[in-house]
Each structure stands twice: as structure tokens, then as C-alpha cells.
N, C-alpha and C positions, 0 to 999 in steps of 0.2 A: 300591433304587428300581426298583422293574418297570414298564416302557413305560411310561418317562419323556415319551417323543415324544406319548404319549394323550394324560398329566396336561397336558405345556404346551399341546395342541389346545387342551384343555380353559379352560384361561386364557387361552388369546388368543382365544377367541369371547365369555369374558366382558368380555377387555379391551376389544376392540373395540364390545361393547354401551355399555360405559360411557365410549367415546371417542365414538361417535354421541350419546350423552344428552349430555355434556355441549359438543357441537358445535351443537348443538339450540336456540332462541331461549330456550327456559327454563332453558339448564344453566348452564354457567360466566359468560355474561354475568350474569346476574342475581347469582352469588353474591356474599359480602361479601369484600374485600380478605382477612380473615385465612382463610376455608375457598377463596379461588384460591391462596394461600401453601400452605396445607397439601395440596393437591393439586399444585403444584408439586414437594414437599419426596417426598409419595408417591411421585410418578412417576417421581423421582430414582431412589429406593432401589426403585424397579420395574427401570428400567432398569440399575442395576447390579448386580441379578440375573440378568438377562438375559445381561449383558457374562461373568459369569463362568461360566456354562453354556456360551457362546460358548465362552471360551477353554478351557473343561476339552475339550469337544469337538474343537476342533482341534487340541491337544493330544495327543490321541489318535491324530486322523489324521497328523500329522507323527511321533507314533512308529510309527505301524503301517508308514506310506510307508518308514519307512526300515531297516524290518526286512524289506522286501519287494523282488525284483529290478521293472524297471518297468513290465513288462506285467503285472504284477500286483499295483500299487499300487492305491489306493480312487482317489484324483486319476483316473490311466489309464483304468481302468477306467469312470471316467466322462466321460469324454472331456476334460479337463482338462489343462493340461498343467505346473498345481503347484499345491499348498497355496492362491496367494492366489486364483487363477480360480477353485478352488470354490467356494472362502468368498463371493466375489464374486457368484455365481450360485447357492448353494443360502440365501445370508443376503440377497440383492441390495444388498450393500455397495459402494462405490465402492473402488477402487485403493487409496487411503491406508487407508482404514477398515479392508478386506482386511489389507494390512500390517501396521495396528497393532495386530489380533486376534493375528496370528501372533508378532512379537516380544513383547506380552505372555505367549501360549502358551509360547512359548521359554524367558523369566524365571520364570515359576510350573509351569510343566509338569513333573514328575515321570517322567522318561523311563526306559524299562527296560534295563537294560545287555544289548551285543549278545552278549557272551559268556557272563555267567551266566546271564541270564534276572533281575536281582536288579532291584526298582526303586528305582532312584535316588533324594537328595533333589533337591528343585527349589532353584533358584537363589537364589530369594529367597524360603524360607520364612515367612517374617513376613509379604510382602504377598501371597502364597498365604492364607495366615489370613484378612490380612484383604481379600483377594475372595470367600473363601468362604462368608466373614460377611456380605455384601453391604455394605460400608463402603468399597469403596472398587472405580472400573472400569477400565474399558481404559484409559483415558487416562492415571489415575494410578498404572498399571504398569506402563505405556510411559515416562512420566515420570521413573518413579525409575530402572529399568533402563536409560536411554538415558545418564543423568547417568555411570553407571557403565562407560560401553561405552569399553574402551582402557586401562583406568585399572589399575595394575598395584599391587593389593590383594591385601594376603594372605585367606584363607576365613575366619580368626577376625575380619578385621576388616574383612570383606564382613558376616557374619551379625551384628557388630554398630550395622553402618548400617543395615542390613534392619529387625533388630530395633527401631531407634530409631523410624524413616520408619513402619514400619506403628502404631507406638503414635501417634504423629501423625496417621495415615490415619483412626485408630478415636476421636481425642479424648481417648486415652490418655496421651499424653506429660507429657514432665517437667512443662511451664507449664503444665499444665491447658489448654488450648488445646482450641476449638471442631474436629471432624474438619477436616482438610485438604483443600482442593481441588486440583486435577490441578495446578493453578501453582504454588500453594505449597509443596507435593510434590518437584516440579522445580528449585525454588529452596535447599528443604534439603537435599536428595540431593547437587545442583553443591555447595554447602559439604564435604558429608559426602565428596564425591570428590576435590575441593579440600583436604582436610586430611588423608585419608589417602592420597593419593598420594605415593610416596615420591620418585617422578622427578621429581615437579614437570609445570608445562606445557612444557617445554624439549623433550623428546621431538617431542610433538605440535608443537611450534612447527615444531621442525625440519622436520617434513612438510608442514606448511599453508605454510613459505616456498618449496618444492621445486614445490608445487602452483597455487601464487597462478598468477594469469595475467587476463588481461582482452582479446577478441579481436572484432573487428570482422569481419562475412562481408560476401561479396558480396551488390548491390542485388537484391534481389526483383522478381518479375514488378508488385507491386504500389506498389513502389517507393520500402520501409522497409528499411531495414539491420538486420540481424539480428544482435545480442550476446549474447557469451555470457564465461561465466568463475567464478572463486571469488577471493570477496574475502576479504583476513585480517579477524578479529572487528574489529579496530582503526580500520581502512580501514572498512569498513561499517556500524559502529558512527558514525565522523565523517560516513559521508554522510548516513548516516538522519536525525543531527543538523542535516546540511544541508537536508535535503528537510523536518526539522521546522519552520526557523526560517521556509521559506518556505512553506508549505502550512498551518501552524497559525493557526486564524483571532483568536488571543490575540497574535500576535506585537505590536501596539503595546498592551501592558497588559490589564489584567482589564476588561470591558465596566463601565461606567456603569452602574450599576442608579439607580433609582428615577422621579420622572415621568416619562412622553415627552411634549412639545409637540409638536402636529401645527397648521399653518398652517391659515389657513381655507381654502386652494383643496383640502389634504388631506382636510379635515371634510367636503366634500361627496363623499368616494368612501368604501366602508366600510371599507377597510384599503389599508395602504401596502402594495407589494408585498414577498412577503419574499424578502429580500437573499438568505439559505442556501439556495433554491432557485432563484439565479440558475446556481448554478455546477452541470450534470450530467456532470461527468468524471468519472470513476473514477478510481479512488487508483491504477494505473498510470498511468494517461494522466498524470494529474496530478506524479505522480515524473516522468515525462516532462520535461514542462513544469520543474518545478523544476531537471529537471538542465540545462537547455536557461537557464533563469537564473544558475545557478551558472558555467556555462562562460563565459558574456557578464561575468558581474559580475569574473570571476579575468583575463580576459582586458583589462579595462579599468582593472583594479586598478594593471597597470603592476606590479608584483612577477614578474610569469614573463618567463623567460630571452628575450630579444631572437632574432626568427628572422628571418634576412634583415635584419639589423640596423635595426627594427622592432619592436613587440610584437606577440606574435599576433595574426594580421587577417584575418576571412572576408572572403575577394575572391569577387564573386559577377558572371561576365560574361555580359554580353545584348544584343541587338540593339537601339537605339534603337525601331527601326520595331516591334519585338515589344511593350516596355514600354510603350510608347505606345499600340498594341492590345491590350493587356492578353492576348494568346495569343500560344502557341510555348511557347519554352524556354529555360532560362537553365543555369548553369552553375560550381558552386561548386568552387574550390580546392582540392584535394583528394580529390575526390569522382567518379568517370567517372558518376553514374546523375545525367541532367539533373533539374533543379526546375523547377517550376512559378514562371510569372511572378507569382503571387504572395507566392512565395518570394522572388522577387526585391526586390519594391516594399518587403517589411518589412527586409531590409536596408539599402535604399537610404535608407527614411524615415529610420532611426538610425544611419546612416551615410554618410559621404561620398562624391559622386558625381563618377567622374573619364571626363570624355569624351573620347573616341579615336577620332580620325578619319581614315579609312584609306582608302587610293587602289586604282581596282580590282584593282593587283596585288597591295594587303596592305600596301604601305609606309606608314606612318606618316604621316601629312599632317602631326595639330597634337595637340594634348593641352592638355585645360584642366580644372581642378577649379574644383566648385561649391562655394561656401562656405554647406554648408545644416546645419550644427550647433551645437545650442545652447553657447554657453560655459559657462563653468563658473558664472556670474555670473546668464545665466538659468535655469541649472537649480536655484539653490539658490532663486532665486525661484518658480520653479515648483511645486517640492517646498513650498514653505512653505503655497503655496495649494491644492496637490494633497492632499498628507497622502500619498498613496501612490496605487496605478491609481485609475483613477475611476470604475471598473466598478463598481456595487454587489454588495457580496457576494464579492469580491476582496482578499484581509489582505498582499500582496505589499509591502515595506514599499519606499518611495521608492528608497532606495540600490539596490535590484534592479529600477527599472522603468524601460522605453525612453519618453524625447520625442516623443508623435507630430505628424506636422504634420496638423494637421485638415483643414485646406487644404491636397493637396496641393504640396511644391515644384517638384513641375515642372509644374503648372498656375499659376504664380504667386504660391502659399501661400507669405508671407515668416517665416522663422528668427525669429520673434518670439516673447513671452513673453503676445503675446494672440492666437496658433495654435498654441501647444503644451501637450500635454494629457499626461498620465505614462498611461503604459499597461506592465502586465507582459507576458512576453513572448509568453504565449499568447493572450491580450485581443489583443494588437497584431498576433500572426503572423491572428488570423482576423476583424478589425475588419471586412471587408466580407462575410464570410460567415457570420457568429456568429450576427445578429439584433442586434447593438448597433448602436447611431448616435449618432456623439456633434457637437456643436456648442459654437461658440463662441459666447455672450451675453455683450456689453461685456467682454472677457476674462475671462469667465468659464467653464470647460465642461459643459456642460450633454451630460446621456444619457435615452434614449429606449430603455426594454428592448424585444425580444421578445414578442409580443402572449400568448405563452404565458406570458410574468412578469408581465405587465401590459398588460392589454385596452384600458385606456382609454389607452396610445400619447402618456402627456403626458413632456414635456421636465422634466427634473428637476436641480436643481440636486447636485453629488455631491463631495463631499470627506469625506477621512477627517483631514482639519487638524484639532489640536484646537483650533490659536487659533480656528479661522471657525468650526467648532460651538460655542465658546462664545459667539463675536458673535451665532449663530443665534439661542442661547438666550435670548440677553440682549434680543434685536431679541423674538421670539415671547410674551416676559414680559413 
């Protein structure tokens, strides 16, 4: 191939003519579903040529850098100071992208050995093949090569998982099977290292229990706790399943399909507002949030060990005169970086108020507890009427969501079962700063979105009960 570097100029001014045409009000909009498909399917097998030119070429450069001292490596000498910074800046790939050029390079790369001069085969011959076929890209080279990383295989029975994985990659394999995508890839490879591993996982286990750890830092100027750590697959595997049951908007069953009844005060607005765009948190925050339900729900479960003979209890202290101005600072157990008071109030609403009253030297005057918590008797009545938070657009199922008092209790709001309203825990930690409002009608709760959910500002009655949505239905028919 002679100035290769021309030929691909040459294609990428065409490419880019035909990414403008079909950016253009006459291009891809107007086509038919099956020529957007086929242009999809193109730009695939465009780009996985691409990928593999990538990695023959750097490739190259990680052999040449390492036949070379380093002021006179290709990296060096362009001011770089390894393999992924160039990539990064002569491809303008991001960091991981960077990386995963290069571990592919690594698996299919044909390196020349430093003493003979002789060139090597590559690692993974077969999916060498087939990147150079264009059947298959970085990803699912990275895929199959990372399944393998550790795993103590002999060369005969490396080159016969190689060989299997790439007939897969091309559509070749035993099942007659459609080509392979980077997942799929990833999935047969973990089998194919899973069966010829002769150590087993026992090895690696050994190190992921040496490594486990889970660590809490000091409070930030900003005033979030900073964690860090590695979890065993096993342990992160249950939490994820944690964070599923509470974040997945299926958790009470497969949605109702077929009519919707809309009331007539609904018929005069042109759509209801939709629930899936009440929620704008992102899937951290939201892990957040679910971990922050999981710690409350174990903690209330009564199954964790007694501390302070006790079950575990956010003690959260503050100054009357604070709580009651809603400014200053409060003060959680455990914790030296103060919270905000209204940190405070969402403990206190779901939790028991004990006042302490102290003489100006600090001695103890009196001590008395409020009795502002639902029993158990109104929460299961609550739950019956709630269905779960009553936030629209919230799948938190009842068993994970706080009682809140509508009515403040310490305005007067009484421990009743027509002022309490379920809220989970992130609804309830930002109920006066979210844009919700929720209200009590004939013990009923009624909410009010956010004008950006809902412009016309009406009170809306919210339960996810299925008993009362069938009453709905039954009243609406």
C-alpha cells in the first residue's frame, strides 16, 4: 500500500461529503426505514475498518517505542509522554478509547522480537483475521482479550478459543450464528476462560479477598463524603440488584396496557403531564438515593446487630431556636461535617423527637419525647392508600418509603393517617425544594408538579394503590 495517509485523506473528504448530504433536510430524514438500516449496517463495517488501521498503526508505534531508548521513541519525540497521549491527540480519542486502541494493539499486534529481529505471531490470531476482514472492532478485541487477561491457558488451548471467538466474530461458527457483537463476544470468551482455566477462579478469588475494602474520606469543602473502594463480584452483583429493585420503574409488575380513561377536568387540558419526566436525576445521583433507602430500610428491618443496645439510629442534634428558623446547623452521629437544617427536619419528620433542655451551664434540666410516629397499624393503612411515594413518576415500592407529616409536627400537624403521605427518601430529603407540594384533601394527598412538569399548576389526586386505580376506573366508566 503506497501513502496510505493520501488514500485515507482521500475517503475522509468523501466521507465527510456524504455525512453533510445526508445531515441536510433531504438526506437521511426523508429516507425509507430499510435504506436508514442499510446505512446504519455501512457505517458499521466503515467504522470497523477504521478501528483496524487504528490498531495496526499503533501497533507499530508500541513496537517501534520499545525497540528505541526514550529520547528517541515516536511518543518522545512528539512530546507525548506514552502510547495512549498520542493516540489521544493525533486520533482525538478520549482516555478509555485511547486504551482500548492499545490493548487491542497488544492482542493482535505482531511484535518483532528484540534479539532476532524475527516477527512474532500475535496473540490472538484469529481475531487478527478477523479485524483485518473488517468483521470485527476494537471493542470486540478488547472484549475477547480482556476475558483472557490472568487466566492460566496453555497456547494450544489459547489458539483454540481464538480460533472458535473469531469464527463467531465472522458468522462462521458452529450454530451458524449471525456475526457477533462486542457483548456477545465478551460473553463467549468468559465461558471459553471459565472452561479452560485449570486453576479455577480460587486463585483470583484469593486476590479480590486480599483487595476488597470499602473506605469513607474526609468531608469536602463542599460538603459530600468522598468513597472509594472494590467490591467482590458477589457483593456488587447484590447491590446492583439492590439499586434494581429500587430504581426500576416495573418493580410493582408489567404496566397495564390497553385504554386510559382521562376524567373530564383532564379532557379540557391536551395531555396529562408525563410521569417519566418528572424524575431528572441521573443514574448516580439516583444510586445515591437508593443506597440512602437501602441503609433506612436494613436499618429498620431490626435484623442488624443492636448498638448501644438499640438498633441502629441516626441521632441527628440541633438547636430548637435553629429548627424553628429553618438556618444554622445541625449535627449527625457519627459524622464531624455539620448538615443543613434541612437535613435535619427530614429526620425528625420520620423520626422521633426527643427534647433536651439544658441549663446555662449545660446540666440537663428535663428530657421529654414527642410521640410523632406512625404505628404500625397506620402505616399499613397508609400503604394501602398510597401504593408506594406519591410523587408521580416515582416506582419506590411502599416498604422503602418515609411517612411524611404534611402538616408539619411541630406546627401542630397530628401523627394521623389523614396527614400522612409516603414519600421515598429522596422525594422527602427535598420536598420543600424539589418543586413538589403535596396536600391533604379529605385524607386524601393530593400533589402539584413543578411548572416545568406541569404549567397549568393543578392538584392532582396520586396513588399507585391498585385497589383505588381500579375504583378510579370503575368511578371513570
Amino acid at each position: 500500500m503506497s501513502n496510505p495517509a493520501d488514500t485515507l485523506e482521500r475517503l475522509g473528504d468523501a466521507l465527510v461529503a456524504l455525512v453533510q448530504a445526508a445531515f441536510d433536510d433531504a438526506g437521511l430524514a426523508r429516507a425509507s426505514d430499510d435504506d436508514v438500516l442499510a446505512v446504519l449496517a455501512a457505517a458499521g463495517r466503515i467504522r470497523r475498518g477504521a478501528d483496524a488501521l487504528m490498531t495496526e498503526a499503533v501497533a507499530q508505534i508500541v513496537d517501534r517505542d520499545q525497540q528505541q531508548p526514550y529520547p528517541d521513541r515516536l511518543t518522545a519525540r512528539h512530546g507525548c509522554r506514552n502510547v495512549g497521549e498520542l493516540i489521544q491527540r493525533a486520533a482525538r480519542l478520549a482516555r478509555k478509547s485511547a486504551g482500548d486502541v492499545v490493548a487491542a494493539a497488544e492482542a493482535v499486534g505482531r511484535p518483532v522480537s528484540l534479539s532476532t529481529g524475527e516477527v512474532l505471531p500475535a496473540g490472538f490470531p484469529g481475531m487478527r483475521a478477523a479485524l483485518r476482514a473488517g468483521e470485527v472492532g476494537v471493542d470486540g478485541v478488547v472484549a475477547v482479550a480482556g476475558a483472557f487477561r490472568g487466566c492460566a491457558i496453555g497456547r494450544a488451548q489459547m489458539l483454540a478459543a481464538d480460533e472458535e471467538l473469531a469464527a463467531a466474530a465472522t458468522g462462521e461458527g458452529a450454530d451458524a450464528a449471525p456475526p457477533a457483537c462486542a457483548d456477545e463476544l465478551r460473553a463467549l470468551a468468559t465461558v471459553w476462560a471459565t472452561y479452560l482455566d485449570q486453576d479455577g477462579a480460587e486463585p483470583r478469588d484469593a486476590i479480590a479477598l486480599r483487595k476488597r475494602g470499602f473506605m469513607m474520606g474526609r468531608a469536602r469543602a463542599d460538603g459530600l463524603i468522598p468513597v472509594r473502594g472494590d467490591l467482590l463480584p458477589e457483593v456488587a452483583a447484590q447491590l446492583q440488584r439492590e439499586f434494581d429493585s429500587v430504581l426500576s420503574p416495573r418493580v410493582d409488575g408489567v404496566p397495564v396496557t390497553g385504554p386510559r380513561f382521562i376524567d373530564q377536568a383532564d379532557a379540557s387540558d391536551s395531555e396529562a403531564p408525563d410521569e417519566a419526566a418528572a424524575d431528572d436525576r441521573t443514574r448516580a445521583q439516583k444510586q445515591h438515593d437508593a443506597l440512602a433507602v437501602l441503609l433506612t430500610a436494613a436499618a429498620a428491618s431490626g435484623t442488624l446487630p443492636a448498638l448501644g443496645g438499640a438498633a441502629p439510629t441516626l441521632i441527628v442534634s440541633v438547636r430548637e431556636e435553629d429548627l424553628a428558623s429553618r438556618a444554622g446547623f445541625a449535627h449527625v452521629s457519627g459524622c464531624h461535617e455539620p448538615v443543613s437544617i434541612a437535613a435535619a427536619r427530614h429526620v425528625a419528620c420520620a423520626g422521633a423527637i426527643q427534647r433536651v433542655v439544658l441549663a446555662d451551664n449545660g446540666r440537663i434540666v428535663s428530657i421529654s419525647t414527642l410521640d410523632r410516629i406512625f404505628n404500625h397499624h397506620q402505616r399499613k393503612a397508609i400503604v394501602l392508600r398510597d401504593g408506594g411515594c406519591v410523587i408521580p413518576g416515582c416506582h419506590v415500592p411502599a416498604e422503602w418509603c418515609e411517612i411524611h407529616h404534611v402538616d408539619e409536627h411541630a406546627r401542630g400537624g397530628p401523627t394521623h393517617t389523614d396527614n400522612g403521605a409516603l414519600l421515598c427518601w429522596f422525594h422527602h430529603r427535598t420536598i420543600d425544594t424539589g418543586g413538589w407540594k403535596i396536600r391533604m384533601n379529605q385524607g386524601v394527598p393530593e400533589v402539584r408538579g413543578p411548572t416545568w412538569w406541569d404549567p397549568s399548576g393543578r392538584w392532582r389526586p396520586s396513588t399507585t394503590s391498585p385497589t383505588r386505580r381500579h375504583d378510579d376506573i370503575a368511578l371513570r366508566t
